[in-house]
C-alpha positions in Angstrom: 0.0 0.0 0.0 1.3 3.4 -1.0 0.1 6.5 0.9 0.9 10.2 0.0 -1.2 12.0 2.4 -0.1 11.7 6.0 -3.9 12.2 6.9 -4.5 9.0 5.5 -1.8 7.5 7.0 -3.0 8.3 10.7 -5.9 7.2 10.3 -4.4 3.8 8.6 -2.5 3.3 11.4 -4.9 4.3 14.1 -6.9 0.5 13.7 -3.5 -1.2 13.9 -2.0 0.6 16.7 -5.7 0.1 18.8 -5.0 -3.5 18.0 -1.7 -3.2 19.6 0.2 -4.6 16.8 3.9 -4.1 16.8 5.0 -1.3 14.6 8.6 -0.3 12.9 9.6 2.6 11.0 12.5 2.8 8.3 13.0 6.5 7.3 14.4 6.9 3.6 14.6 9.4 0.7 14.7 6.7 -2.0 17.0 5.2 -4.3 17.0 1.9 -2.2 19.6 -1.0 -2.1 20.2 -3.5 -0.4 21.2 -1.4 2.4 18.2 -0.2 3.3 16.4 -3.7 2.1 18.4 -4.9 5.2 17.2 -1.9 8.0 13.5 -3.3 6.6 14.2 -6.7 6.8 15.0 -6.3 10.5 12.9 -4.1 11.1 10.0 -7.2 10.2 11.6 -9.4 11.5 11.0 -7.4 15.4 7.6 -5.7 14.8 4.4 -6.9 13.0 3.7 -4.6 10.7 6.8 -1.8 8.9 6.2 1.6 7.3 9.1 2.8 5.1 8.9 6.4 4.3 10.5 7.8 1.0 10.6 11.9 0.8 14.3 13.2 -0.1 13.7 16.0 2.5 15.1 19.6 1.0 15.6 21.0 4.3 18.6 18.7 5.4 20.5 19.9 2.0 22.5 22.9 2.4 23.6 22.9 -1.5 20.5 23.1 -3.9 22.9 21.3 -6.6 23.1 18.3 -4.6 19.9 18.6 -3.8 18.5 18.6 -7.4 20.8 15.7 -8.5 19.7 13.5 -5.8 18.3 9.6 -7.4 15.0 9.7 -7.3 12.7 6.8 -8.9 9.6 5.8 -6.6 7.9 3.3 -8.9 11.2 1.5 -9.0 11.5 1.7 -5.2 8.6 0.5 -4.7 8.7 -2.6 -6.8 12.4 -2.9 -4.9 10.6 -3.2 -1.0 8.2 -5.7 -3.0 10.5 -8.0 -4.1 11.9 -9.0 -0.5 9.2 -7.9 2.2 5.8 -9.1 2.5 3.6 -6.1 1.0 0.8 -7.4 3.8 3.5 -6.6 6.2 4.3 -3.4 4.7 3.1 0.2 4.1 4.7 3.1 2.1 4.7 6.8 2.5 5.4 8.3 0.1 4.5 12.7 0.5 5.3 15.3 -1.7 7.0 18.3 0.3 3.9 20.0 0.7 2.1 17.4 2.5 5.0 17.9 5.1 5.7 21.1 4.9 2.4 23.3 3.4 4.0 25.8 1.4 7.0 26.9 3.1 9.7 24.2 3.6 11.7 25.6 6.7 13.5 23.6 9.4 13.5 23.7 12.9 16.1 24.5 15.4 17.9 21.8 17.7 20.3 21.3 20.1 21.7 17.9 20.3 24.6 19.2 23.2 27.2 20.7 20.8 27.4 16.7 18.8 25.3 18.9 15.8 28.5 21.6 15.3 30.8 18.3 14.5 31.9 16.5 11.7 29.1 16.2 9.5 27.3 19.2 11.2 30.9 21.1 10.4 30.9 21.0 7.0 27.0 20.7 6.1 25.3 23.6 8.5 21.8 23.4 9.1 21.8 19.2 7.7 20.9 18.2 11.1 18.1 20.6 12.1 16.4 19.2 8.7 16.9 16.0 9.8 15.4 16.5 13.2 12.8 18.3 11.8 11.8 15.6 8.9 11.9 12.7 11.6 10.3 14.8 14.6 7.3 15.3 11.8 7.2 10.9 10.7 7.3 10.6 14.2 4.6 12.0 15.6 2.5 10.7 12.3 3.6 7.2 12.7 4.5 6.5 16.2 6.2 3.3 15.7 7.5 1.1 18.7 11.2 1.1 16.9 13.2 2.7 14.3 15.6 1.2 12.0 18.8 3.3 11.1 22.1 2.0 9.5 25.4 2.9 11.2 26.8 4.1 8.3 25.6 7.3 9.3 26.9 6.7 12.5 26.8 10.6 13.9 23.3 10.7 12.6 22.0 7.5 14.8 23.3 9.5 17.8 21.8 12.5 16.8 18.7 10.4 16.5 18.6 8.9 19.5 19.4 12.3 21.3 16.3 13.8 19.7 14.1 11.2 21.0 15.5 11.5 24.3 14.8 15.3 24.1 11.3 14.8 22.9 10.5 12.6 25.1 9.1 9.8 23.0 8.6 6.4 23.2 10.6 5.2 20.6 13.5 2.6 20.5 15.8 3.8 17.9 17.5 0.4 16.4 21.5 0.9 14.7 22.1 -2.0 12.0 25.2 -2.9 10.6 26.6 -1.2 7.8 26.1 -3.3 4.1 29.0 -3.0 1.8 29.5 -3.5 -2.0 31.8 -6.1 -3.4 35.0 -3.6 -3.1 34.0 -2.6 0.8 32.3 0.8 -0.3 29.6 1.4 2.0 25.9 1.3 0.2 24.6 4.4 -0.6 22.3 6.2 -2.8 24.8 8.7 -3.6 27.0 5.8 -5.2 24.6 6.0 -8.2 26.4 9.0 -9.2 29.7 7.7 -9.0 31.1 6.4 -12.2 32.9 3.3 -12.5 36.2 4.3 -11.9 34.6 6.2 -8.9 33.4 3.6 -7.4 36.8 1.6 -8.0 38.7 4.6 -6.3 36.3 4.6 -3.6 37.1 1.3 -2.3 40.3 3.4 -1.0 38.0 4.7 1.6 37.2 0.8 3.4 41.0 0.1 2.6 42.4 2.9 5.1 39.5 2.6 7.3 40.8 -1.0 8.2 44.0 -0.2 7.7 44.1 2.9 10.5 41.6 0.1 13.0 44.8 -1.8 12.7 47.1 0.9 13.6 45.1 2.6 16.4 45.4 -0.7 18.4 49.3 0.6 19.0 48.8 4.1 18.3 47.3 7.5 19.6 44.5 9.2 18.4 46.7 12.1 17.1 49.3 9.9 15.4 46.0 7.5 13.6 44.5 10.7 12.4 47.9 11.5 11.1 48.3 8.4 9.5 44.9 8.8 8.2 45.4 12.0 6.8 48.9 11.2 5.2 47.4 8.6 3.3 44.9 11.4 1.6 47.5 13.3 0.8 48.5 10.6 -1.9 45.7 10.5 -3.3 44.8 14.0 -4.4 41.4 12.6 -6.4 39.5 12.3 -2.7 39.0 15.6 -0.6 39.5 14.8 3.1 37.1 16.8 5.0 37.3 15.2 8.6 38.8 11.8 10.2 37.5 10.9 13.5 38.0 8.0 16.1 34.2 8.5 18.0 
């Protein structure tokens, strides 16, 4: 079942969740693989019934560019979820921005306690007030029991977790393993805009990740993000923006 109005999706849900049936949440903007094939899988495999959400969310992008070339192909992902999870199991929301935000698609403001200002939230300002803002919204709509996130976004799963905690809700928030491609790059939609040799250079990325895990166990902090950094500096085709051992 596909619903675009999140109207009809409250009142979908509201028979289910009066016949206390288990439910999970996996939050997505599209362009599935397996990755996120995975969060849902586990996601019904705990709860009875799972809602994905697809809605590329325009107020976690702080470059319209990246924004405009972002995948986007819902009858394909659709077809995707149906392929591996039971659509009786299974409901989709799928909004256009205005059904989230009216006419006027602004973000919140959060404090997550200063983890916002870091890494990602350094060099993307604003991407984790959209965030909150996008999932504060599903949330309230859907009120699942759990959440499904992937830890390849490992800042954002704490960020997560932080914002339930601050609002309060009774939701567990669930971190799944990352899935990885044949060469060790991490699943993303983004990697549909690599081209091959993109992806082949990006395999770099899982190389020095395992290869600074190995060195940290007789090394400092410092001297692994120096490692890590002088490896970068080889390769001038990737743009190092931050290293950190969290």
């Amino acid at each position: 079942m596909i619903i675009t109005s999140h109207k009809k999706l409250k009142n979908h849900l509201k028979t289910d969740l009066e016949n206390s049936i288990s439910l999970g949440f996996v939050p997505t903007m599209g362009a599935l693989h397996d990755g996120h094939i995975s969060l849902m899988q586990e996601a019904i495999s705990q709860c009875d019934l799972l809602v994905v959400s697809i809605f590329v969310n325009p107020t976690q992008f702080d470059n319209k560019s990246d924004l405009q070339k972002y995948p986007r192909n819902i009858t394909q992902d659709v077809e995707f979820i149906k392929q591996h999870i039971d659509p009786k199991k299974l409901v989709v929301y799928a909004p256009e921005i205005e059904d989230v935000y009216g006419k006027n698609p602004i973000a919140k403001k959060y404090s997550y306690d200063g983890l916002e200002h870091v890494m990602e939230g350094a060099n993307r300002l604003g991407h984790f007030d959209g965030v909150g803002t996008i999932l504060e919204f599903l949330f309230s709509i859907i009120n699942p029991d759990k959440a499904f996130f992937g830890e390849k976004d490992f800042q954002q799963l704490q960020i997560v977790k932080k914002l339930v905690k601050k609002l309060n809700l009774d939701i567990e928030i669930v971190g799944c393993p990352i899935k990885r491609e044949a060469n060790g790059l991490a699943m993303s939609s983004r990697n549909e805009r690599l081209t091959t040799d993109g992806r082949n250079k990006a395999a770099l990325i899982y190389e020095i990740l395992q290869e600074a895990a190995t060195y940290f166990k007789d090394h400092s902090i410092h001297k692994t993000q120096k490692f890590v950094e002088k490896f970068f500096l080889h390769h001038p085709e990737f743009n190092l923006e931050y290293f950190t051992i969290a």
